[in-house]
TILOMI-498641 format. One record per atom (N, C-alpha, C, O, CB): chain; atom name; x, y, z. Coordinates in steps of 0.05 Angstrom, whole numbers. Each point is the difference from the previous one (the first is absolute). Glycine has a CB too. Example, Ala and Ser with C-alpha at 12.3 -4.5 7.8 and 13.67 -1.06 7.14 Angstrom:
> A / N / 264 / -114 / 156
> A / CA / -18 / 24 / 0
> A / C / 18 / 24 / 0
> A / O / 21 / 0 / 13
> A / CB / -59 / -23 / 12
> A / N / 31 / 44 / -39
> A / CA / 16 / 24 / 1
> A / C / -15 / 22 / 14
> A / O / 10 / 22 / 4
> A / CB / 14 / -35 / -47
END
This chain:
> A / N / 2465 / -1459 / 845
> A / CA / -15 / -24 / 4
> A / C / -14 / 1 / 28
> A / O / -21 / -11 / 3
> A / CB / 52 / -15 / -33
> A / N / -14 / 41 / 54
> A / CA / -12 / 3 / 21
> A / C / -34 / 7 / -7
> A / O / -19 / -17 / 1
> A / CB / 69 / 31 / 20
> A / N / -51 / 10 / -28
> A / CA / -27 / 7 / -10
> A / C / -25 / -4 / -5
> A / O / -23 / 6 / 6
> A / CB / 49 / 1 / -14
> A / N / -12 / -24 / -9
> A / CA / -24 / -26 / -16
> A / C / -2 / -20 / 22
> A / O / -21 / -13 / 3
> A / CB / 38 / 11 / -59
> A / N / -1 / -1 / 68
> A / CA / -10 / -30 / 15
> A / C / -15 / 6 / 28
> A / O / -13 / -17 / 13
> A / CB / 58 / -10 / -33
> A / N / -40 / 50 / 26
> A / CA / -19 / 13 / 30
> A / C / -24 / 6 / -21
> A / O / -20 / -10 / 9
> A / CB / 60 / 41 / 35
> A / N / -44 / -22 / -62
> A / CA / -30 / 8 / -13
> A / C / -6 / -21 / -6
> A / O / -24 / -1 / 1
> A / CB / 25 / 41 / -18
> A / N / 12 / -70 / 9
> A / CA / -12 / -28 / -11
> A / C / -16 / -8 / 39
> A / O / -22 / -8 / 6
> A / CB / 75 / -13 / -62
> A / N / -39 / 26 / 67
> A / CA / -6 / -9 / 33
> A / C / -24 / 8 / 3
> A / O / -19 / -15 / 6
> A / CB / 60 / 20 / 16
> A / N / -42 / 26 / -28
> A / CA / -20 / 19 / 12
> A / C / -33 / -15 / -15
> A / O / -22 / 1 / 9
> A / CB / 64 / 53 / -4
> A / N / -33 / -63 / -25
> A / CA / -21 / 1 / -20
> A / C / -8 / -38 / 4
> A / O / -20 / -9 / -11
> A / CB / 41 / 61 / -29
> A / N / -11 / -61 / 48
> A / CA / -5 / -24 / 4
> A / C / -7 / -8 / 31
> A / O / -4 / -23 / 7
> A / CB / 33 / 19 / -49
> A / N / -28 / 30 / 62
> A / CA / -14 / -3 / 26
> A / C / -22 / 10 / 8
> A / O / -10 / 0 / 22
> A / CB / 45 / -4 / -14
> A / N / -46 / 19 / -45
> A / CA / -22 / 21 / -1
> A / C / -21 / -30 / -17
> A / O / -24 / 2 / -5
> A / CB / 55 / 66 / -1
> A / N / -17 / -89 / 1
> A / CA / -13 / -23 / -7
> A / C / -11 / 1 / -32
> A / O / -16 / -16 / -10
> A / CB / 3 / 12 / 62
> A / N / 26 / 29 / -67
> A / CA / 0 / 8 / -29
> A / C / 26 / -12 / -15
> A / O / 24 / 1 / 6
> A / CB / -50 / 43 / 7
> A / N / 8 / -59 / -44
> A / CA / 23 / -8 / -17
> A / C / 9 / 26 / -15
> A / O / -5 / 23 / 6
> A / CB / -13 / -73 / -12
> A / N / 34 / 39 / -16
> A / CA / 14 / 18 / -12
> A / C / -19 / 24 / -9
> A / O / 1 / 25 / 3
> A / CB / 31 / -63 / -16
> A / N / -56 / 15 / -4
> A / CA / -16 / 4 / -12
> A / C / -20 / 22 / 8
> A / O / -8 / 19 / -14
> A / CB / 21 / -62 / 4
> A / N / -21 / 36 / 38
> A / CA / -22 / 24 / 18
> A / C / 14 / 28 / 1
> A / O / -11 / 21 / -2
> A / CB / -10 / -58 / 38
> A / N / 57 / 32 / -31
> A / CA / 10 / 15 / 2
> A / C / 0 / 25 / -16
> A / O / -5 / 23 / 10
> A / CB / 20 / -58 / 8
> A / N / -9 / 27 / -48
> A / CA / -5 / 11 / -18
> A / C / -18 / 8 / -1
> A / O / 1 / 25 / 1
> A / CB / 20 / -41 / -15
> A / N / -46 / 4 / 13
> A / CA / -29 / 15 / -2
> A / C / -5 / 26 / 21
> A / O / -9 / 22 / -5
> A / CB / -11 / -72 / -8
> A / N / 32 / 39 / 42
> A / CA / 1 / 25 / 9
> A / C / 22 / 28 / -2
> A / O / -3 / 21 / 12
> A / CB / -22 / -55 / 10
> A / N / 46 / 27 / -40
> A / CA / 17 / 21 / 6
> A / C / -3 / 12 / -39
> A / O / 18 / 10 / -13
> A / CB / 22 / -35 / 69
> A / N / -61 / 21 / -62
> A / CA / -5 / 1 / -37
> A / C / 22 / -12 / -16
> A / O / 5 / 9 / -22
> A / CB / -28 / 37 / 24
> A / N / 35 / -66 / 7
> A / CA / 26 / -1 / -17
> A / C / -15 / -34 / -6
> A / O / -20 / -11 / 8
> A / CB / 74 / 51 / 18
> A / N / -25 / -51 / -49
> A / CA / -3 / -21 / -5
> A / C / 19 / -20 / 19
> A / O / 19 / 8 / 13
> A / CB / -35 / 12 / -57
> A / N / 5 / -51 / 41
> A / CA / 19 / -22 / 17
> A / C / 25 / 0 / 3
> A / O / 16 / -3 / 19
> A / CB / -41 / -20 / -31
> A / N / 26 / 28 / -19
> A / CA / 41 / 8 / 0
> A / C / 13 / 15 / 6
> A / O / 24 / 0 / -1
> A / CB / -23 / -11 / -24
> A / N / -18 / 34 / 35
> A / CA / 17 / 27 / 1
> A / C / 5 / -9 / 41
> A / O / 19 / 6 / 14
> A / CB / -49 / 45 / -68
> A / N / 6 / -66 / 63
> A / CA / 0 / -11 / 20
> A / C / 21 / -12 / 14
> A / O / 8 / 4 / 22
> A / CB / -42 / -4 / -40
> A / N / 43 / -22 / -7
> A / CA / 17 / -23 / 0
> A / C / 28 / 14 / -5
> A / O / 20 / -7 / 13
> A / CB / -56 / -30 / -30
> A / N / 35 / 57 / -2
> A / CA / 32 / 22 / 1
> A / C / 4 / 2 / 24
> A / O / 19 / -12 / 10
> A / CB / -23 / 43 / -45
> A / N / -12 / -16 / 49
> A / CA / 7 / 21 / 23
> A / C / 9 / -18 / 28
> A / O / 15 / 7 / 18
> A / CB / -54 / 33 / -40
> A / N / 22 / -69 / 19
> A / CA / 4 / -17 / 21
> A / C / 22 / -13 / 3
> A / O / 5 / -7 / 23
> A / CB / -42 / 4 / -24
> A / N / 56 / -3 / -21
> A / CA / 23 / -9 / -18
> A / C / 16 / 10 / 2
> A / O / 20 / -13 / 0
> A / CB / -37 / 3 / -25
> A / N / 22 / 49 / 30
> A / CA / 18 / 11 / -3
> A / C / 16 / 14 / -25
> A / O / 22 / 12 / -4
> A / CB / -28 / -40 / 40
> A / N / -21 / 17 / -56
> A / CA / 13 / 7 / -30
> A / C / -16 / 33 / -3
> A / O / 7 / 14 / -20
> A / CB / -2 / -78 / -8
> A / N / -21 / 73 / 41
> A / CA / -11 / 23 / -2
> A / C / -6 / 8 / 28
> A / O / -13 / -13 / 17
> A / CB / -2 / 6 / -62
> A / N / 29 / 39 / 45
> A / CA / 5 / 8 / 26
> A / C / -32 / 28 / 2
> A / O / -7 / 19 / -13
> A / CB / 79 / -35 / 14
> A / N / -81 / 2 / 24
> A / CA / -34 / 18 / 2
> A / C / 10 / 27 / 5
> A / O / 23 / 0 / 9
> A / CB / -58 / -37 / 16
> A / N / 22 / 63 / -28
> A / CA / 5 / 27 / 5
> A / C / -8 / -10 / 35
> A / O / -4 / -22 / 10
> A / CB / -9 / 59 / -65
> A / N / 12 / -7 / 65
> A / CA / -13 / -5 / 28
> A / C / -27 / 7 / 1
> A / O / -14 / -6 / 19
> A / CB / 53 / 15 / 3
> A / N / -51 / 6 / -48
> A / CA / -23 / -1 / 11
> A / C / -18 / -30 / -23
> A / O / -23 / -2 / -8
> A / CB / 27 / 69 / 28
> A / N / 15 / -83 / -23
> A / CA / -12 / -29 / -15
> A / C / -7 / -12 / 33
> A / O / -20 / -8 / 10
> A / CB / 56 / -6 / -68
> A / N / -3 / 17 / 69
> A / CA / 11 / -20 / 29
> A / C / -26 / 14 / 20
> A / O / -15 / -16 / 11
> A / CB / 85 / 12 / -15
> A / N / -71 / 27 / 7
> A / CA / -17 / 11 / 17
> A / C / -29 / -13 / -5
> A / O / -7 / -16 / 18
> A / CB / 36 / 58 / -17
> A / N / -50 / -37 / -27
> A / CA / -18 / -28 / -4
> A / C / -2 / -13 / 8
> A / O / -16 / 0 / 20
> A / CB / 18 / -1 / -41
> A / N / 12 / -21 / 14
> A / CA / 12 / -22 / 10
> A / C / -4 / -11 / 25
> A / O / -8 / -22 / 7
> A / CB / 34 / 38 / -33
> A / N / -22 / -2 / 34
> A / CA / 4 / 1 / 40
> A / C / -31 / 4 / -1
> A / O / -16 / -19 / 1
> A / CB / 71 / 50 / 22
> A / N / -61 / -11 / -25
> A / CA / -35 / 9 / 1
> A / C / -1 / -22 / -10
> A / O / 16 / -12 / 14
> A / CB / -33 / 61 / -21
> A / N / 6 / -67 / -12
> A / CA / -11 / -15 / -12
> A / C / 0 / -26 / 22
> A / O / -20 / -13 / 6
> A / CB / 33 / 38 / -55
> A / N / 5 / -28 / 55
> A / CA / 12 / -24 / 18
> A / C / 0 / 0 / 30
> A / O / 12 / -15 / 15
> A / CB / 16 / 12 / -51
> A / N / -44 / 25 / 41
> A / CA / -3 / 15 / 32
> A / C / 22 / -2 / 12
> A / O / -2 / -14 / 20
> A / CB / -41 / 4 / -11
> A / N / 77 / 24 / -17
> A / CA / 17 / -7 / 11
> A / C / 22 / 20 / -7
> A / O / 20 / 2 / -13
> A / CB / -39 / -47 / 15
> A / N / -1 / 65 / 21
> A / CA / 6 / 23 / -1
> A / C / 33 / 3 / 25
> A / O / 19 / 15 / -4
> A / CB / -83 / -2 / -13
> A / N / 61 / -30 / 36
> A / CA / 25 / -14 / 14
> A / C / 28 / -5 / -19
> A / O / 21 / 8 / 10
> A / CB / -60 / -33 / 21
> A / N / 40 / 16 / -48
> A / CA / 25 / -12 / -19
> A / C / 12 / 21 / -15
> A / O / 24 / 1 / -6
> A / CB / -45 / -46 / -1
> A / N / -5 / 71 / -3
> A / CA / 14 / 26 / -7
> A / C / 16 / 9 / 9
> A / O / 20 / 3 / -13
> A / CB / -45 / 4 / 4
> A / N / 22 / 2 / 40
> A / CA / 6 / 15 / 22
> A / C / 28 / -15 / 2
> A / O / 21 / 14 / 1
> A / CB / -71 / 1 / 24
> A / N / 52 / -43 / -26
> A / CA / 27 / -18 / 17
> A / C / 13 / -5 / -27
> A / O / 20 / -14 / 0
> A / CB / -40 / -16 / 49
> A / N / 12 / 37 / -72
> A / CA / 18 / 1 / -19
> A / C / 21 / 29 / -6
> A / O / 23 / 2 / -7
> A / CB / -61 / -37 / -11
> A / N / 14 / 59 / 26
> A / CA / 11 / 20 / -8
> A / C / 17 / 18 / 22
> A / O / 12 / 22 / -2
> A / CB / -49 / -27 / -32
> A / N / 31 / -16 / 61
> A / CA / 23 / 5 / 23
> A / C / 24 / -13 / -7
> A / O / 20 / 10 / 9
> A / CB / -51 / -7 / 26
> A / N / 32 / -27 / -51
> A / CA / 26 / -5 / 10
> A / C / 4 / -25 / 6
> A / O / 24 / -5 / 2
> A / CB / -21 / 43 / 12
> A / N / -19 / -59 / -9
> A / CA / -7 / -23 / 6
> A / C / 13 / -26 / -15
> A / O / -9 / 6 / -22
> A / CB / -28 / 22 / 36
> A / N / 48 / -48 / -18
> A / CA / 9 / -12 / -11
> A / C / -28 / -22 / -16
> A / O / -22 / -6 / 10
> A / CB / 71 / 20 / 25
> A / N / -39 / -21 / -58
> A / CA / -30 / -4 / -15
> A / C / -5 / -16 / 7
> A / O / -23 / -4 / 6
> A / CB / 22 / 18 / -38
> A / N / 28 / -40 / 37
> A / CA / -7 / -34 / 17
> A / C / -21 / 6 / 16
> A / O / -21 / -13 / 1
> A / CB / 69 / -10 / 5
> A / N / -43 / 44 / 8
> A / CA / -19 / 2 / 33
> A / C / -19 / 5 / -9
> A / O / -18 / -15 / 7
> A / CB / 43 / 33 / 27
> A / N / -31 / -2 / -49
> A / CA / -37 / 17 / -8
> A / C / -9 / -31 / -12
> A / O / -22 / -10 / 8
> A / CB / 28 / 78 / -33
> A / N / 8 / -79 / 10
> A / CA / -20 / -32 / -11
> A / C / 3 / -19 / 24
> A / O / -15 / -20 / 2
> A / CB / 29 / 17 / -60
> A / N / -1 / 7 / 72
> A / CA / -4 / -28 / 24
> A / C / -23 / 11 / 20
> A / O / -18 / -15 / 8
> A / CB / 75 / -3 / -5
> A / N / -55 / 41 / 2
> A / CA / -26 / 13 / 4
> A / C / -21 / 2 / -11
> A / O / -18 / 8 / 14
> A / CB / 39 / 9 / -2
> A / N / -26 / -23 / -34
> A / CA / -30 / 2 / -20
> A / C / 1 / -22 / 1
> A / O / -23 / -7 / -2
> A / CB / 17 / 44 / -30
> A / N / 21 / -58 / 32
> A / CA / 3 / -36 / -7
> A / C / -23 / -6 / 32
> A / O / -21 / -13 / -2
> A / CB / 93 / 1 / -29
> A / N / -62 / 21 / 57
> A / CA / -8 / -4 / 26
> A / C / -21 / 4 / 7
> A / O / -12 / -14 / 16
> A / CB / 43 / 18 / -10
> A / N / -43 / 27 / -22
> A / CA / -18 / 7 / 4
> A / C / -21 / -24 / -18
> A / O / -20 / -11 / 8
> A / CB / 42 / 64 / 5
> A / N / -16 / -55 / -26
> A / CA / -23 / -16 / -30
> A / C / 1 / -33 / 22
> A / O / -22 / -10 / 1
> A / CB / 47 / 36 / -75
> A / N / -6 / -39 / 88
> A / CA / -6 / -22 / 11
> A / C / -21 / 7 / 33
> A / O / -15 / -14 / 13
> A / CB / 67 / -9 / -42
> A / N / -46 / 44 / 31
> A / CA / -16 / 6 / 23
> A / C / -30 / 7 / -7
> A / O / -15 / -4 / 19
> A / CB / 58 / 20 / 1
> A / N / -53 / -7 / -42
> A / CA / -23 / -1 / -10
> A / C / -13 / -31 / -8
> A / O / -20 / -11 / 8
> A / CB / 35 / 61 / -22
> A / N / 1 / -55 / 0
> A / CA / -12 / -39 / 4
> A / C / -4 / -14 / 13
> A / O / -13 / -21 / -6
> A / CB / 26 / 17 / -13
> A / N / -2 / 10 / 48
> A / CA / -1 / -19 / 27
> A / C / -25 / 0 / 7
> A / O / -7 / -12 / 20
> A / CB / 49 / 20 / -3
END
């Protein structure tokens, strides 16, 4: 579930719904809504996308160091309020 919920972050600070999501990654809403959910686990080169897609190429790197996932979303959460200010 970690997974899904740093890629639900990533993709919601890239200001894309489920929906765009899909359109950009060729897939459908649901397969979207799996993966964000935790009910379908992304390969790395879905997760890798992903990141590209979401310019968040940062959350790869601090996921695949080692990083605790709370931290990578309180980080993408901070970053997304710092763009609205």
């Amino acid at each position: 579930m970690v997974v899904g919920s740093i890629m639900r972050a990533c993709r919601e600070r890239a200001g894309l719904t489920q929906e765009d999501m899909g359109e950009e990654m060729q897939m459908d809403q649901a397969t979207i809504s799996r993966i964000e959910n935790g009910r379908q686990t992304p390969d790395v080169s879905t997760f890798k996308e992903w990141v590209d897609k979401t310019q968040s190429q940062e959350v790869m790197v601090a996921y695949f160091y080692g990083i605790e996932g709370i931290k990578i979303i309180q980080h993408i959460m901070n970053q997304s309020q710092e763009v609205r200010a």
